[in-house]
N, C-alpha and C positions, 0 to 999 in steps of 0.2 A: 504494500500500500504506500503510495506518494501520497504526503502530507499537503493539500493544497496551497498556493501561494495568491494571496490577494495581487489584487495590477498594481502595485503599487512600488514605487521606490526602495523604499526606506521608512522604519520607526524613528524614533531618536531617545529611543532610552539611554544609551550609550554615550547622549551629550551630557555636557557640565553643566551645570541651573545657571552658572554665568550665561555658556553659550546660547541656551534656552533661553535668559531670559533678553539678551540682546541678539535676537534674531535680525540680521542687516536686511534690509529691502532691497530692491534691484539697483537702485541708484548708490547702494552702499552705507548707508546711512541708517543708523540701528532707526528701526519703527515702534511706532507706542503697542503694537496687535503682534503681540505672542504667541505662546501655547497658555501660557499663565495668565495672558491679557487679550483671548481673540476677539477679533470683530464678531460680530453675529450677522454673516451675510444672510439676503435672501436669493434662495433656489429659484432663478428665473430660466431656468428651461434643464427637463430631464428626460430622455429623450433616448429611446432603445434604439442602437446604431447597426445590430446584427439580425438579419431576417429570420423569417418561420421555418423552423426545422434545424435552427443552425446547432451546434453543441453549443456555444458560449452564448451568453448573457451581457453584451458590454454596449455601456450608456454611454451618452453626451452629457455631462452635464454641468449648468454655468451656473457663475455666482456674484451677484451684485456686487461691487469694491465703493468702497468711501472715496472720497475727491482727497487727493493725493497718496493712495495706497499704489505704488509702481513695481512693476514686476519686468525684467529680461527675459524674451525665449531662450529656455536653460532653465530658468526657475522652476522650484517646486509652488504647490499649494498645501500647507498643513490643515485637517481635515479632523477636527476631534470627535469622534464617534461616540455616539451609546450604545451601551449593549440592550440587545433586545428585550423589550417586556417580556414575552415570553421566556426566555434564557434565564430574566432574574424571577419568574415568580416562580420554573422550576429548582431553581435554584436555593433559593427559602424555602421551601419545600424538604428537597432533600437535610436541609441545615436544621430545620424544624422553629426554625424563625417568620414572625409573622412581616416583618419590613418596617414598621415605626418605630422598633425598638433605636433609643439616640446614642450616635457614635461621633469621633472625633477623626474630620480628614485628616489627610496633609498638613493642611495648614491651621489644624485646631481649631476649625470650622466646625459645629456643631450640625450634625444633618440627618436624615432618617439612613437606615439600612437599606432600605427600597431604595432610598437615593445614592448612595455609595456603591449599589452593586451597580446599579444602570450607570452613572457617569462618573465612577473614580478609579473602580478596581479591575483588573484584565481576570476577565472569567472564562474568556474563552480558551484557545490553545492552551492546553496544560503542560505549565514548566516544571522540571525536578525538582525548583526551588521549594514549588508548593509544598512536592509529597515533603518533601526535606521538614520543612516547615509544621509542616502537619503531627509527620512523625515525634517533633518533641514535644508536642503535647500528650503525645500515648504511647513513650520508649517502647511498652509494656504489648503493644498489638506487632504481631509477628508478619504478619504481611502487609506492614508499614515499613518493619524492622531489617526488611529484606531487600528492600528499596535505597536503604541509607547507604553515604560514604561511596568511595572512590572504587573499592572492589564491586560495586553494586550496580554501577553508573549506568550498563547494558540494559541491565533488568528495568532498572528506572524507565531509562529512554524507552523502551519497549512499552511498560508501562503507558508511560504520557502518550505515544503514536496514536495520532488520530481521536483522543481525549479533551474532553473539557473540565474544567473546575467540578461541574454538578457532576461528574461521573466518580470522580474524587468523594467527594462529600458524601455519595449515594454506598460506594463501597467500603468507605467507613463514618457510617451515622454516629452521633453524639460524640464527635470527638471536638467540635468548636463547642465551646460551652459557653464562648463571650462574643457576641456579633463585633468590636473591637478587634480581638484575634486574627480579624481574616485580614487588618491589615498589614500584620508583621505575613500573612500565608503569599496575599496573592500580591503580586505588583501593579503597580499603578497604570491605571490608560492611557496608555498615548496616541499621542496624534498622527494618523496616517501621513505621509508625504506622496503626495501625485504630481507627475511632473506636468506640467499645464502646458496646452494644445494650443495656447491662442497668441497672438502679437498683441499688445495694447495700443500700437499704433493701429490699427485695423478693429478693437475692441475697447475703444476706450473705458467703459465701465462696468467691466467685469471679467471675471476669469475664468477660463474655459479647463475639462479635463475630460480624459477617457477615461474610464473606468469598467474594469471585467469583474461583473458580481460572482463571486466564490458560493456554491450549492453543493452540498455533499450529503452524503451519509454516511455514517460510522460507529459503529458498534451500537448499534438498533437507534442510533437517534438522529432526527434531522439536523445539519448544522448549518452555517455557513461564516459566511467572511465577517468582521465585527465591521469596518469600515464600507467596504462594498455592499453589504446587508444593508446598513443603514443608508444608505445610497440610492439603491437598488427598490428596496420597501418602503422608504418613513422619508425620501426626502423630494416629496414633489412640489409644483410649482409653487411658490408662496410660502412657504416652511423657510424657520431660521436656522442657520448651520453656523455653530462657532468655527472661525478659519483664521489664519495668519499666512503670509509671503515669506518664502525661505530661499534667500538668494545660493544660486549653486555658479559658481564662478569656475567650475571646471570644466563645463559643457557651455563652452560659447561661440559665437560665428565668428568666422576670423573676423579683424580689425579691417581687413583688406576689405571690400565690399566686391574687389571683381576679381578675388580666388575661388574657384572651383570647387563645391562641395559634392560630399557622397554620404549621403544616409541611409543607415541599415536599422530598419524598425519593423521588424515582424509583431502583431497582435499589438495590444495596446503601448508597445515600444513607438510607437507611431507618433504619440502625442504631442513630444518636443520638436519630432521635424513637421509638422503638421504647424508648430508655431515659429520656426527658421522659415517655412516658405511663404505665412504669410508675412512675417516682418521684410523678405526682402524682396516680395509684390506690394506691399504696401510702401515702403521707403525707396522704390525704382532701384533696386542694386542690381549690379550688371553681371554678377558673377553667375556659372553656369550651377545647376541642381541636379543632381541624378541620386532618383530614391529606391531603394531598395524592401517590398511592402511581400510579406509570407504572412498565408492565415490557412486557414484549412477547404473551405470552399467559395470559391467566386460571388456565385450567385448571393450567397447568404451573411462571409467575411468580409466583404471588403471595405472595410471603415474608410468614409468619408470617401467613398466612389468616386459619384457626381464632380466634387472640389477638388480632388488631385487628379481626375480628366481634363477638370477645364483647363486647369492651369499646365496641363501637358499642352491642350490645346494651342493657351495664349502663348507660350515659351516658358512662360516661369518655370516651369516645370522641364528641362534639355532631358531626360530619359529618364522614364518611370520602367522599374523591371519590378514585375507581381511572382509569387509562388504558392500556389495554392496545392498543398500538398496532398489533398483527398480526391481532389479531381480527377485526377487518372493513376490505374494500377500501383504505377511506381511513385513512391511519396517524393515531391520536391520542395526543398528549402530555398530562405537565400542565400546560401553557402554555396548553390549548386549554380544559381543564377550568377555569381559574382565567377565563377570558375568559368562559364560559358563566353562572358562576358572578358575575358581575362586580359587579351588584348587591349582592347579600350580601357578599361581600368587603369592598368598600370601608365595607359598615356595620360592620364586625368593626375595622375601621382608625380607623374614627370611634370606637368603643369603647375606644381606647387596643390595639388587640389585636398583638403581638409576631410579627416575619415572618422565618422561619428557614427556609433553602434549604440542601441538603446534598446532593454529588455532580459529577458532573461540567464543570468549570468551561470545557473548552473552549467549546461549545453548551448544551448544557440552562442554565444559569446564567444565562448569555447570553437567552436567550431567556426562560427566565423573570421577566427585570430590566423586560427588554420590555414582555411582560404584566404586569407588577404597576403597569408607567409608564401603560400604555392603564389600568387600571384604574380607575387612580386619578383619571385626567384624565374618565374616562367619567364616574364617581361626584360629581364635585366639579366636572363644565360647565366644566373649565378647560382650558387648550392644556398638551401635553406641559414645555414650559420651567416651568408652574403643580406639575405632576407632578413633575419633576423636585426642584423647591424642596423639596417634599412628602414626597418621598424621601431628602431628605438632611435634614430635622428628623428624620426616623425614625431615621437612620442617628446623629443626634446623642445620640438618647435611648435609644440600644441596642436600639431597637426593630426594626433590620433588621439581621439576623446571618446570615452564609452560612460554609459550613465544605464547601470545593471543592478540588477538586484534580485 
């Protein structure tokens, strides 16, 4: 079983409360709307961008911005989620908690349990932390006991696959005695990071994202994504969404406006070059685009069809290559596109031209490094270690940027 993965970026648990709390805006400039201080956008259009029958679920959807809130195509949008009503009233349930009982957040904020479990605490994906956590409140339970400590890690992990917090609680009942407790158990919610689809020179007041809603089942109960769910179910037209702008200054268009770009965005990896083509149709830049778009079928994947036609049409768009891997017998990525394509590539390379890959970093990433290494070694009659060299001046001169996750 593969653990699903929301469309999404990055968390930021992993930041400092500094970095957190001065989150820079696109112009660089720390902004007042954090994860600790977000705006409360409103949801002005949510909008299913994959047709009937398709496997995937993935939305359009935009968000109102305040007058001077600025964002760069590159930037994220942080996206602070609830956990589902449902999620938490099984979840008191399992705990044998009724939800008003009063608890103390984070920040020594006095609030109901109903309210801490829907917007403070990570209930979903269950971490080892928890069982860890859990376990010192009942040394004494043996199939907690087996869970603990570094020789045990396997078991754990195996454990948590595919688990949530109420599956925890459910397999061992009355071991939270104090709704308190579950803050030392569970970790705190954080805020999704999506990388936003739009130019604000072409959108002035508001922020666009893709997003693929996460649906699964596992181990007899429905789940899904904690950010995507709430995306997907509970945020339509009119609805308020706490959000902040997360400048990402490693994924940007060259300075150059007339260097040659190449973008690789299978599935909702799409969304940042979705916002580089309209910033450089909407600001006239002269430099050439060639996009690289894999999904699984034509007819029902092709996010944002219509808008990366036309603009093949007008020019903006100099070569759009699609891979629709379920279309016929043999599956094709665009790893297989950019190898067909190898010739012309590597002349795009020689041009100075800028190589930006975005999406998922276990495989696709991987394999497109791959392909860009054959390429180059194909283009230039030289052996892979020649390639590699080659690869890493690019990567010295900003000219190979990947934004994976």
């Amino acid at each position: 079983m593969e653990w699903p993965t929301e469309a999404m970026r990055f968390t930021i648990e992993d930041m400092t409360e500094t970095e957190t709390l001065d989150t820079p805006s696109a112009s660089g400039h720390a902004t007042k709307y954090t994860r600790n201080n977000p705006y409360f956008s409103t949801v002005t259009y949510n909008e299913l961008l994959t047709g009937e029958g398709s496997e995937k679920e993935t939305r359009h959807v935009e968000l109102s911005l305040e007058e001077g809130m600025t964002y760069t195509p590159g930037d994220a949008v942080g996206i602070l989620p609830e956990n589902r009503p449902e999620a938490v009233a099984e979840t008191l349930t399992a705990l044998g908690f009724k939800g008003d009982e009063r608890v103390l957040d984070h920040y020594k904020v006095e609030i109901s349990l109903e309210e801490a479990l829907r917007t403070r605490l990570q209930i979903g994906k269950l971490a080892r932390g928890s069982v860890t956590q859990l376990a010192k409140l009942a040394p004494e339970l043996e199939g907690l006991k087996v869970m603990v400590g570094p020789e045990n890690k396997a078991r754990a992990e195996e454990y948590c696959w595919g688990r949530e917090f109420v599956d925890l609680a459910t397999d061992f009942p009355g071991v939270v005695k104090e709704p308190q407790q579950l803050f030392n158990i569970l970790s705190r919610l954080t805020p999704r990071m999506y990388s936003i689809a739009s130019s604000q020179a072409m959108h002035k007041d508001n922020v666009q994202t893709t997003v693929r809603v996460v649906r699964y089942e596992s181990h007899g109960r429905d789940r899904q994504g904690v950010a995507s769910g709430h995306l997907g179910d509970r945020a339509n037209t009119g609805v308020l969404m706490p959000i902040f702008l997360h400048a990402n200054n490693n994924f940007r268009l060259p300075e150059d406006t007339s260097a040659p770009v190449i973008m690789i965005g299978p599935g909702t990896g799409i969304a940042p070059f979705r916002a580089f083509l309209e910033e450089r149709q909407a600001t006239g830049q002269p430099g050439d685009n060639w996009l690289f778009f894999g999904e699984q079928r034509e007819k029902m994947d092709f996010l944002y069809r219509e808008q990366f036609l036309g603009m093949h049409k007008d020019g903006v768009l100099t070569r759009l290559d699609t891979a629709f891997s379920r279309d016929q017998h043999a599956k094709i990525y665009v790893q297989d596109r950019m190898q067909e394509r190898a010739a012309e590539l590597f002349e795009w390379l020689e041009r100075g031209a800028y190589f930006y890959v975005c999406g998922d970093a276990t495989r696709m990433a991987k394999d497109v490094e791959l392909a860009l290494l054959d390429v180059i070694a194909k283009g230039s009659n030289g052996t892979l270690e020649h390639a590699a060299e080659y690869l890493a001046t690019m990567k010295k001169q900003k000219r190979y940027q990947r934004d994976v996750y």
